[in-house]
MARDO-435003 format. One record per residue (C-alpha): x, y, z; residue in three letters. Coordinates in steps of 0.05 Angstrom, whole numbers, plus 5000, padded with zeros to 4 digits. Each point is the difference from the previous one (the first is absolute). Layout:
N
+------+-------+------+-----+
! east ! north !   up !   r !
+------+-------+------+-----+
!    X !     Y !    Z ! ALA !
...
+------+-------+------+-----+
//
This chain:
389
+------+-------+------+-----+
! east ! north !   up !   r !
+------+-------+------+-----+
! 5000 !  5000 ! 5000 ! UNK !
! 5026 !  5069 ! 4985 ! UNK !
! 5014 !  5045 ! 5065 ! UNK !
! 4968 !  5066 ! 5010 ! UNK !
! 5038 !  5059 ! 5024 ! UNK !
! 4996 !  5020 ! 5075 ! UNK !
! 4929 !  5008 ! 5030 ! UNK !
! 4977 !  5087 ! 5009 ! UNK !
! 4952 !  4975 ! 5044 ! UNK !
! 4994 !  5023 ! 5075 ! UNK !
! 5027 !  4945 ! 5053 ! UNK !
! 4944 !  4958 ! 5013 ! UNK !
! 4985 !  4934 ! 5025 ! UNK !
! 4993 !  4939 ! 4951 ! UNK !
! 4935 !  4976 ! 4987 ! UNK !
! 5003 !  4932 ! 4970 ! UNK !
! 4936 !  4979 ! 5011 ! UNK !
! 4965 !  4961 ! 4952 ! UNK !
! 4979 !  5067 ! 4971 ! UNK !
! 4999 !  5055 ! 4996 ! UNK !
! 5073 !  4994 ! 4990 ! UNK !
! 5054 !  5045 ! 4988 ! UNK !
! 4999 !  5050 ! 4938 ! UNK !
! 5059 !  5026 ! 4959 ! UNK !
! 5021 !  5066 ! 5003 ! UNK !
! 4970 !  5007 ! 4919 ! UNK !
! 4942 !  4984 ! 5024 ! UNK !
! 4983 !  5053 ! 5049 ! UNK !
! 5022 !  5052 ! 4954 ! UNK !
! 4955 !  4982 ! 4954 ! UNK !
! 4946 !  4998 ! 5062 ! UNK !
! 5024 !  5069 ! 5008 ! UNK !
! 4987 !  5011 ! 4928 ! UNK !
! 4963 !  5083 ! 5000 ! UNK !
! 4927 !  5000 ! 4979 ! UNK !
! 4977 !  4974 ! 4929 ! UNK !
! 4942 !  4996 ! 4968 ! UNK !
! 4972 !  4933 ! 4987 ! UNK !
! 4982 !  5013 ! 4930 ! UNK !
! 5066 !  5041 ! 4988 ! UNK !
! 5045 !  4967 ! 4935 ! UNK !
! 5052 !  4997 ! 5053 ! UNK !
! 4950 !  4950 ! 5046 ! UNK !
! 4969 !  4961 ! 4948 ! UNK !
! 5063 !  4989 ! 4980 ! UNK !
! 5029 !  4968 ! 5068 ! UNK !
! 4936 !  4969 ! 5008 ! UNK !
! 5001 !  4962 ! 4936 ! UNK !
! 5067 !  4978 ! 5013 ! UNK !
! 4981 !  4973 ! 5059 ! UNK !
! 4954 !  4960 ! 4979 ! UNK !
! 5041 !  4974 ! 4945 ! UNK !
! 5056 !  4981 ! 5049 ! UNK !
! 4951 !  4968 ! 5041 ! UNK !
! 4989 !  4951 ! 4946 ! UNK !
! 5074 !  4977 ! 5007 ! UNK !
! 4997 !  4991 ! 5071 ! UNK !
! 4942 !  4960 ! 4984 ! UNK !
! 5039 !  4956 ! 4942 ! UNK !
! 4937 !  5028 ! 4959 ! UNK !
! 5005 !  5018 ! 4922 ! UNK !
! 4922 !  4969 ! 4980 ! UNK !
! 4977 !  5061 ! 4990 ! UNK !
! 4919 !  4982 ! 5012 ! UNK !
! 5025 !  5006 ! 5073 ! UNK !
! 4999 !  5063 ! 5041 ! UNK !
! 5050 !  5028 ! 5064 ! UNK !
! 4963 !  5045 ! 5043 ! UNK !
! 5027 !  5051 ! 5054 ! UNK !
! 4948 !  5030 ! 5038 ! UNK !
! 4992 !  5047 ! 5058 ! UNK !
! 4994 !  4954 ! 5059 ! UNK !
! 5024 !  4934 ! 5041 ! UNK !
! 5017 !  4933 ! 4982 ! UNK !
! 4938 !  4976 ! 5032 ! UNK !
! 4964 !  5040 ! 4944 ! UNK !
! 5023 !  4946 ! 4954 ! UNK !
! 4961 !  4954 ! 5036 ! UNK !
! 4936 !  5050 ! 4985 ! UNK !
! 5014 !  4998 ! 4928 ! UNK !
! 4997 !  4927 ! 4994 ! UNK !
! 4933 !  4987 ! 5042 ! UNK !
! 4966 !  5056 ! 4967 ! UNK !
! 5014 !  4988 ! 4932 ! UNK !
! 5012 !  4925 ! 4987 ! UNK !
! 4961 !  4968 ! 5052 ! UNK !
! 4915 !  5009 ! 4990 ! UNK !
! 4962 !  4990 ! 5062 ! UNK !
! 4983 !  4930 ! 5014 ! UNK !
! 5064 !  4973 ! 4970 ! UNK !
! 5051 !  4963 ! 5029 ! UNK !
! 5072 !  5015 ! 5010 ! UNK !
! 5052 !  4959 ! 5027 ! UNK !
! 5044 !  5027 ! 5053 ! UNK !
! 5070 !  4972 ! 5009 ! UNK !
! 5013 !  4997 ! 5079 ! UNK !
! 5089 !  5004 ! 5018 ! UNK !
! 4971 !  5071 ! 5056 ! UNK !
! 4972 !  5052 ! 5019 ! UNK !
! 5000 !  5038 ! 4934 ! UNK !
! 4949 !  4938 ! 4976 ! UNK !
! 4944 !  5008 ! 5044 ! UNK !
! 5003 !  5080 ! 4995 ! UNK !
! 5000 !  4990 ! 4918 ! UNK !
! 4940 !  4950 ! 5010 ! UNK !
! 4963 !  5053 ! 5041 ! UNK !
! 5002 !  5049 ! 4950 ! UNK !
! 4977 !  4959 ! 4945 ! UNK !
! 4941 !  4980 ! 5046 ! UNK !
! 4982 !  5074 ! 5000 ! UNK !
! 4995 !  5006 ! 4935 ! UNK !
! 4954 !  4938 ! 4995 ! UNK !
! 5044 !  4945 ! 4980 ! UNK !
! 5000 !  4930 ! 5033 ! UNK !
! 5063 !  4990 ! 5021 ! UNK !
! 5035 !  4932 ! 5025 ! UNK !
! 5054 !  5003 ! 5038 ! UNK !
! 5056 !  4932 ! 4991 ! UNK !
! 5049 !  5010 ! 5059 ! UNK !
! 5063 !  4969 ! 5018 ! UNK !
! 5024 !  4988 ! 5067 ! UNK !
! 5046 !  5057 ! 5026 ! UNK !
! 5066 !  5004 ! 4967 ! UNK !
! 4981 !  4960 ! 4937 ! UNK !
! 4974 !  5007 ! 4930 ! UNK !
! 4931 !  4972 ! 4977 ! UNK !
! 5010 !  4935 ! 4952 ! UNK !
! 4999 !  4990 ! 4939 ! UNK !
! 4957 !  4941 ! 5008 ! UNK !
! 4949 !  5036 ! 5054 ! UNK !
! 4996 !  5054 ! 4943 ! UNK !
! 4986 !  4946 ! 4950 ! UNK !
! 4953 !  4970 ! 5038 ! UNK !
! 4959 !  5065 ! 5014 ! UNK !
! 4995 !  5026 ! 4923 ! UNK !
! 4974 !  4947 ! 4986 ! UNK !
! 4932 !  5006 ! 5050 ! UNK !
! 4972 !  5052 ! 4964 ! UNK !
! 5019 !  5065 ! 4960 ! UNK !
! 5035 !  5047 ! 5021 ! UNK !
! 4997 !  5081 ! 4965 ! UNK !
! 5074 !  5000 ! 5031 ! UNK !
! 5062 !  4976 ! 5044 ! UNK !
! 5033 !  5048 ! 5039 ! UNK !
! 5069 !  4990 ! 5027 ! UNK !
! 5045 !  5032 ! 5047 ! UNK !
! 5065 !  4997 ! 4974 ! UNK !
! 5034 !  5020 ! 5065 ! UNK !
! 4955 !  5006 ! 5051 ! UNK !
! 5042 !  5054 ! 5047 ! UNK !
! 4970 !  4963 ! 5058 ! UNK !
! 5033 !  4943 ! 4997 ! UNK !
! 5064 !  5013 ! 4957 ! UNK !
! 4961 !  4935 ! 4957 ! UNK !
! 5008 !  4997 ! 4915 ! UNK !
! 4960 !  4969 ! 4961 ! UNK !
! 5013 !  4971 ! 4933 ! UNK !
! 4962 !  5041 ! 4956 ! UNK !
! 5026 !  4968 ! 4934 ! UNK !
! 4977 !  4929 ! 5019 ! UNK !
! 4932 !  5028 ! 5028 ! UNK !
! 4994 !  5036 ! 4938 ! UNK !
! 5013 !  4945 ! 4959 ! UNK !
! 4950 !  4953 ! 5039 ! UNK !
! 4937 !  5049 ! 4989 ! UNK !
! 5016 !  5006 ! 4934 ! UNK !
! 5001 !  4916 ! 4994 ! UNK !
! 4931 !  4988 ! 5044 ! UNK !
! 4966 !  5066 ! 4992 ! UNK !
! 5020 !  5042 ! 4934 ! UNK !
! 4943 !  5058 ! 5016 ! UNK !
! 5030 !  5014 ! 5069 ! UNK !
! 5035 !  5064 ! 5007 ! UNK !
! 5061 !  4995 ! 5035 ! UNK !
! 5010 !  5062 ! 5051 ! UNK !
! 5068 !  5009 ! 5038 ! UNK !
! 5015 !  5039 ! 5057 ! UNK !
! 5068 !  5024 ! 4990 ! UNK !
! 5001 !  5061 ! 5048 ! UNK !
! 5064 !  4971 ! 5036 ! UNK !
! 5023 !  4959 ! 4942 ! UNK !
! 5001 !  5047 ! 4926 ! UNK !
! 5078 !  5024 ! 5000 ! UNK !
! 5029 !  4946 ! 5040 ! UNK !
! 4968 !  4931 ! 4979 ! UNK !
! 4999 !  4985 ! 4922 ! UNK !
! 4932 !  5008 ! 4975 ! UNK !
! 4990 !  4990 ! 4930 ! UNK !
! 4926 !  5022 ! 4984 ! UNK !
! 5003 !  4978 ! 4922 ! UNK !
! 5028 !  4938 ! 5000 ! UNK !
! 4966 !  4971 ! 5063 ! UNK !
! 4937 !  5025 ! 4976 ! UNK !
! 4979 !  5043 ! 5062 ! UNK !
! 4943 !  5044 ! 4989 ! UNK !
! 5009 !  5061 ! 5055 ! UNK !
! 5055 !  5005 ! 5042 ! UNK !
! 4990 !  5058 ! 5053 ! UNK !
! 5061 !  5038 ! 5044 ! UNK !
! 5016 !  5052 ! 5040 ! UNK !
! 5061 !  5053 ! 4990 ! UNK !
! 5036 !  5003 ! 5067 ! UNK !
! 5023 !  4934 ! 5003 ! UNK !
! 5048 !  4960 ! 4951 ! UNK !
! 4980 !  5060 ! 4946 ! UNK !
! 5024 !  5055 ! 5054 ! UNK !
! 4954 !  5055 ! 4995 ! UNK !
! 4964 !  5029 ! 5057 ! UNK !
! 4927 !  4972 ! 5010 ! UNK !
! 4950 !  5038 ! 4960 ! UNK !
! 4988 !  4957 ! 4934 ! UNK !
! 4955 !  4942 ! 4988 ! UNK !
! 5043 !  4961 ! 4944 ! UNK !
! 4976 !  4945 ! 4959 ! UNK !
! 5001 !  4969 ! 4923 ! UNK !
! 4935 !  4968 ! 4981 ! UNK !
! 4998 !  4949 ! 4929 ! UNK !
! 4966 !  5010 ! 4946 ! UNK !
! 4955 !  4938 ! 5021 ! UNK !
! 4982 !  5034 ! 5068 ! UNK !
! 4980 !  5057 ! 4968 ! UNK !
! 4960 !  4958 ! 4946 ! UNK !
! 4966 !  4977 ! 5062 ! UNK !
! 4987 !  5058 ! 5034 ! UNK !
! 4977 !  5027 ! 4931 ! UNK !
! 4946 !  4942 ! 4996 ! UNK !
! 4976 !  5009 ! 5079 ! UNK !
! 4919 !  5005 ! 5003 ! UNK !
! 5003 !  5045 ! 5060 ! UNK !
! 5031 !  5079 ! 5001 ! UNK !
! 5065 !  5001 ! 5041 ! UNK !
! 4977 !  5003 ! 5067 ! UNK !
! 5059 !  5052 ! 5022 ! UNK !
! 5003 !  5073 ! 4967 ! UNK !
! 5072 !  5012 ! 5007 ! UNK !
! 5017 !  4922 ! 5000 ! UNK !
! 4970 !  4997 ! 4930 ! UNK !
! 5042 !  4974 ! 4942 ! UNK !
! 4951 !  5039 ! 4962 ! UNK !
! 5022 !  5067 ! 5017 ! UNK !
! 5072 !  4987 ! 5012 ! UNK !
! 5016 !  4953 ! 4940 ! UNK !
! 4993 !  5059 ! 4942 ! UNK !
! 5034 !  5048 ! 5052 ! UNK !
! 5073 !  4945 ! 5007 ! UNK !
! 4990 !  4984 ! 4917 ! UNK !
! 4999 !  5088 ! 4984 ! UNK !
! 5064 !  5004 ! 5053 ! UNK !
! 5036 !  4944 ! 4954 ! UNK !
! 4988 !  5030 ! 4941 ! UNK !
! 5029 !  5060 ! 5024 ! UNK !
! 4933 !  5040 ! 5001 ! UNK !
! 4962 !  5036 ! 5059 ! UNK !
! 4940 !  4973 ! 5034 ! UNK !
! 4957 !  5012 ! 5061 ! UNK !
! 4956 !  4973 ! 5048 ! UNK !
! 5042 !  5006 ! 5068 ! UNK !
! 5064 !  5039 ! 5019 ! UNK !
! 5050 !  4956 ! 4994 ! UNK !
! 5061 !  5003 ! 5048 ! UNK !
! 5053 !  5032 ! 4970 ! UNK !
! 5049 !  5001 ! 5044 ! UNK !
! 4992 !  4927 ! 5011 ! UNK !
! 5002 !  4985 ! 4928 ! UNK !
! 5063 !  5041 ! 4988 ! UNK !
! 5031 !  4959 ! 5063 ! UNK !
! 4976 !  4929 ! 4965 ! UNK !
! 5035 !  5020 ! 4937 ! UNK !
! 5065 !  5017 ! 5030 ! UNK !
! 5000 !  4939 ! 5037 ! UNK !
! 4979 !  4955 ! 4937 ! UNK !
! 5059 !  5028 ! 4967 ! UNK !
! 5042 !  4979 ! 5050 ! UNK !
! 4972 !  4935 ! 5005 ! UNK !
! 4995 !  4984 ! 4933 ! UNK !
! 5078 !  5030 ! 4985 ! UNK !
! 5017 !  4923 ! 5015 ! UNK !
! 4977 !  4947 ! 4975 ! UNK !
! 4941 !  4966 ! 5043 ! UNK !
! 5035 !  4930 ! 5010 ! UNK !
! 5055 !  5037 ! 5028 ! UNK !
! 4950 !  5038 ! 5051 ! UNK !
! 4968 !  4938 ! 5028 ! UNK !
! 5067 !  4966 ! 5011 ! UNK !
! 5023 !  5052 ! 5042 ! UNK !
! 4947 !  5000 ! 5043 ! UNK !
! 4992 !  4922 ! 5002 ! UNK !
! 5078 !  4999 ! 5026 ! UNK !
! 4985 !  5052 ! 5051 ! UNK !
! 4943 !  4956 ! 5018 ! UNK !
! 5037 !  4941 ! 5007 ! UNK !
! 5054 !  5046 ! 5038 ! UNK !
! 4954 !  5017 ! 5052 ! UNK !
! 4966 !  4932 ! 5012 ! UNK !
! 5052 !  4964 ! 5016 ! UNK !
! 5031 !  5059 ! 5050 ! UNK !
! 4929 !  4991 ! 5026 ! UNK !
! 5003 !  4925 ! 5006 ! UNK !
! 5075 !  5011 ! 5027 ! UNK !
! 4962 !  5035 ! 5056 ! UNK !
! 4959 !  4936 ! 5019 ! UNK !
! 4937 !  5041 ! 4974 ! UNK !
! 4947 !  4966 ! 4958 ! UNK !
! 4959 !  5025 ! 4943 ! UNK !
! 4925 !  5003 ! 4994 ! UNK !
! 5005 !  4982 ! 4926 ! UNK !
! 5025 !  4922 ! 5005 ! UNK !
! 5002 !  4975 ! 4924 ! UNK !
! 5071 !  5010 ! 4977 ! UNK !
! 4984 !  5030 ! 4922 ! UNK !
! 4941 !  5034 ! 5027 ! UNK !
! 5031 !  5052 ! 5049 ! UNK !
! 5001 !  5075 ! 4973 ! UNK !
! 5053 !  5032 ! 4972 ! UNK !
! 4980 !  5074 ! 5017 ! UNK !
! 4987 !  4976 ! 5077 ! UNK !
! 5011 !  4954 ! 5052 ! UNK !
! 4953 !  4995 ! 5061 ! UNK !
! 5031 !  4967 ! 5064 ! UNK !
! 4973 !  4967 ! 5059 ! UNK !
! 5024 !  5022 ! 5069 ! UNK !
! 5047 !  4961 ! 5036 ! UNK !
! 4961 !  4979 ! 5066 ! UNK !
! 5012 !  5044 ! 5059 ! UNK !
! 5006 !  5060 ! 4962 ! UNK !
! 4932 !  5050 ! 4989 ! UNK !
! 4996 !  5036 ! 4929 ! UNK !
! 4984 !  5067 ! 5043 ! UNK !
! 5059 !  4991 ! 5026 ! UNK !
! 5052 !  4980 ! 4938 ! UNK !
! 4972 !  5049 ! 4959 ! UNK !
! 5014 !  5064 ! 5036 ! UNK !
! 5073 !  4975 ! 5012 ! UNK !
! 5010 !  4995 ! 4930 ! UNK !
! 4969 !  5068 ! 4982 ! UNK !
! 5053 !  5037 ! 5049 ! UNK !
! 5049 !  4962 ! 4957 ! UNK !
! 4977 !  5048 ! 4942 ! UNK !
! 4960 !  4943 ! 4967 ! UNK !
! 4925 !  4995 ! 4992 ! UNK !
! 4976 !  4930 ! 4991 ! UNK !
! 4921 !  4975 ! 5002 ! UNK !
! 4958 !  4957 ! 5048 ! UNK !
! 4958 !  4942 ! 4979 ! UNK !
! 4935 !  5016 ! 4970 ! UNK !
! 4968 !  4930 ! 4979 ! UNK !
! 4940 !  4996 ! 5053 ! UNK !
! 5022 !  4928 ! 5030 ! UNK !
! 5059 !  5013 ! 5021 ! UNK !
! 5015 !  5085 ! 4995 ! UNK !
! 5035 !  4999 ! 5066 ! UNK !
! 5044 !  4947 ! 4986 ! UNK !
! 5044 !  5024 ! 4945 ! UNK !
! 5039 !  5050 ! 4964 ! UNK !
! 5005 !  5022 ! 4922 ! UNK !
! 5059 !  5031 ! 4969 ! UNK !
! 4991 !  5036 ! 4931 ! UNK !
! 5064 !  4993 ! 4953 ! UNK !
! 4979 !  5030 ! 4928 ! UNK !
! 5011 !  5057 ! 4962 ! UNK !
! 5067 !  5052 ! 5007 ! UNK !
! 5019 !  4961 ! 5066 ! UNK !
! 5017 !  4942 ! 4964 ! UNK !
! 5027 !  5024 ! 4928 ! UNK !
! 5038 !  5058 ! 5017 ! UNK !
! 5068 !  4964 ! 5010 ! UNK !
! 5022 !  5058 ! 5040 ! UNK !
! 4950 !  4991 ! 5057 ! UNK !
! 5013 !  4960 ! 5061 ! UNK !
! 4931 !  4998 ! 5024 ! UNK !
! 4994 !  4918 ! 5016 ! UNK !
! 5069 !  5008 ! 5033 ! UNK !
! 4969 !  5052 ! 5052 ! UNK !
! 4938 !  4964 ! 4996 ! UNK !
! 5027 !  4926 ! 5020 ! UNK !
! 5043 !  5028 ! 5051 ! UNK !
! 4943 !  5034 ! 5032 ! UNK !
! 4961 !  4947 ! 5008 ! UNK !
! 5054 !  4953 ! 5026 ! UNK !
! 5022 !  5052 ! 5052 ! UNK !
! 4925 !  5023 ! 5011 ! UNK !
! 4982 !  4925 ! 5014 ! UNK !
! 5065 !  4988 ! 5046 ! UNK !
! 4978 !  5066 ! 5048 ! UNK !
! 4934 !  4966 ! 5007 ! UNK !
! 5024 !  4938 ! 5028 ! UNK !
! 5002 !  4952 ! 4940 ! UNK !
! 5063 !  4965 ! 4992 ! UNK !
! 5029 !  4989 ! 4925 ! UNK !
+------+-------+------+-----+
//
């Protein structure tokens, strides 16, 4: 990976959570970029580029697709899908590896889908053959799948899953959550056939929080073209934001809500920098840095939640506590240490575990000793409370 000059920005302390994570110094200018208008030739200019980059990240070039970057969170992502390729009454299947499952499930419930929920125990993956067995008790309008759930530090083979609704149920639309996955774990959306694949900025991508980012196939949007019912969201509506992405592309204004500019100007500067390398070498650097940091972990006689070697994030890791020692009070040792780390969040077991976020800058800025701080807090932040390594 190339190395980036010296950070400008202020001493601070190191958040490597699993998102937001750190941003490069490029970034936040661009944040800081003076007012625009969103329909200046200057804007739809960034904006279309955008867009067009987003494709790459995507491993996109069938056109009949469409990237989308849209004022709001992830979790909007999640809003798009239920409200324009799910009609009420139909069912959706819900692929269970955490906590990001059941609150995806919930939405689509609101919308009036039927969704099912398939879950795997803790720490593992749903099978192939549980999967299998499911399609094929009824139909199902789509599949979604988390493909890191940032409870649990769990991934899930999207390619094979893929591959197996395509085999049993061809109609299916497959839906990927890849808010802590898109810029760290290879995602191919063309060849693996995927039909929306939804993300957030201020993880792997490194953009502050503020975008709803997704790419949608040209067969999801045949679907959503064929639905009986109206949308049932106004600003989650394919049908008002579709023409607005296709203008930007093209390199033409269009309107029907203020986009963010700031934000967009900070996604471009970051897909640039992303992109300035080839992808392969991207995901390699953050699947050694993985590796790197679970096996200091394990060194440390800690446990992860995710148990399936070949299914354990390379953007995160979440760990279990050793016994003895509280997370209220390993976490606040660490932070004096200048490092900001996350507690558990899957329902089960919140208490009971720790996540560390390594994606983005922190990881492919060769310059950066972020994990070297990082791993040494925790070691010495685990040794003050009474755990012995």
């Amino acid at each position: 990976m190339a190395k980036s000059e010296t950070s400008a920005q202020a001493p601070h302390p190191l958040t490597l959570i699993p998102g937001p994570v750190e941003f490069t110094d490029e970034v936040l200018a661009a944040m800081a970029t003076p007012s625009q208008s969103h329909v200046s030739p200057q804007f739809v200019e960034v904006f279309g580029d955008a867009l067009a980059l987003l494709r790459q990240l995507f491993m996109n070039t069938d056109k009949r697709a469409q990237t989308f970057a849209i004022a709001g969170a992830g979790t909007l992502g999640w809003d798009f899908v239920a409200s324009n390729l799910v009609e009420p009454g139909e069912d959706a299947l819900v692929l269970h590896t955490g906590y990001f499952a059941d609150s995806f499930a919930d939405c689509i419930a609101t919308y009036g889908g039927k969704p099912t929920q398939l879950k795997a125990p803790i720490g593992d993956v749903v099978t192939l053959d549980a999967i299998t067995n499911t399609l094929k008790q009824k139909k199902f309008k789509i599949v979604t799948i988390t493909h890191v759930d940032t409870s649990t530090g769990v991934l899930s083979d999207i390619k094979s899953i893929a591959a197996l609704v395509r085999a049993i149920s061809p109609e299916t639309l497959v839906i990927v959550d890849g808010v802590c996955s898109v810029g760290v774990e290879e995602i191919r959306f063309d060849e693996w056939d995927l039909d929306l694949v939804l993300t957030a900025p201020q993880k792997a991508i490194g953009v502050p929080a503020g975008l709803s980012i997704f790419i949608a196939s040209g067969r999801a949007l045949d679907v959503f073209r064929a639905r009986k019912a109206p949308p049932a969201s106004y600003y989650a509506s394919f049908a008002k934001w579709l023409p607005i992405m296709q203008s930007y592309e093209a390199n033409k204004p269009s309107y029907f809500s203020t986009p963010p500019v700031q934000n967009i100007h900070a996604l471009l500067a970051s897909l640039k920098q992303i992109l300035a390398v080839p992808l392969a070498d991207r995901f390699a650097a953050h699947a050694r840095m993985s590796d790197r940091i679970k096996s200091t972990i394990a060194s440390y006689g800690l446990k992860q939640v995710a148990i399936r070697e070949g299914y354990q994030a390379n953007g995160m890791t979440a760990v279990y506590l050793p016994e003895g020692v509280a997370l209220s009070d390993l976490l606040p040792r660490i932070a004096k240490r200048g490092i900001v780390l996350a507690g558990g969040l899957h329902k089960e077991i919140a208490t009971k575990y720790f996540r560390i976020g390594h994606m983005g800058v922190s990881v492919t800025d060769e310059d950066r000793e972020d994990f070297d701080k990082a791993l040494a807090a925790i070691k010495e932040s685990l040794a003050e409370a009474g755990y012995a390594i």
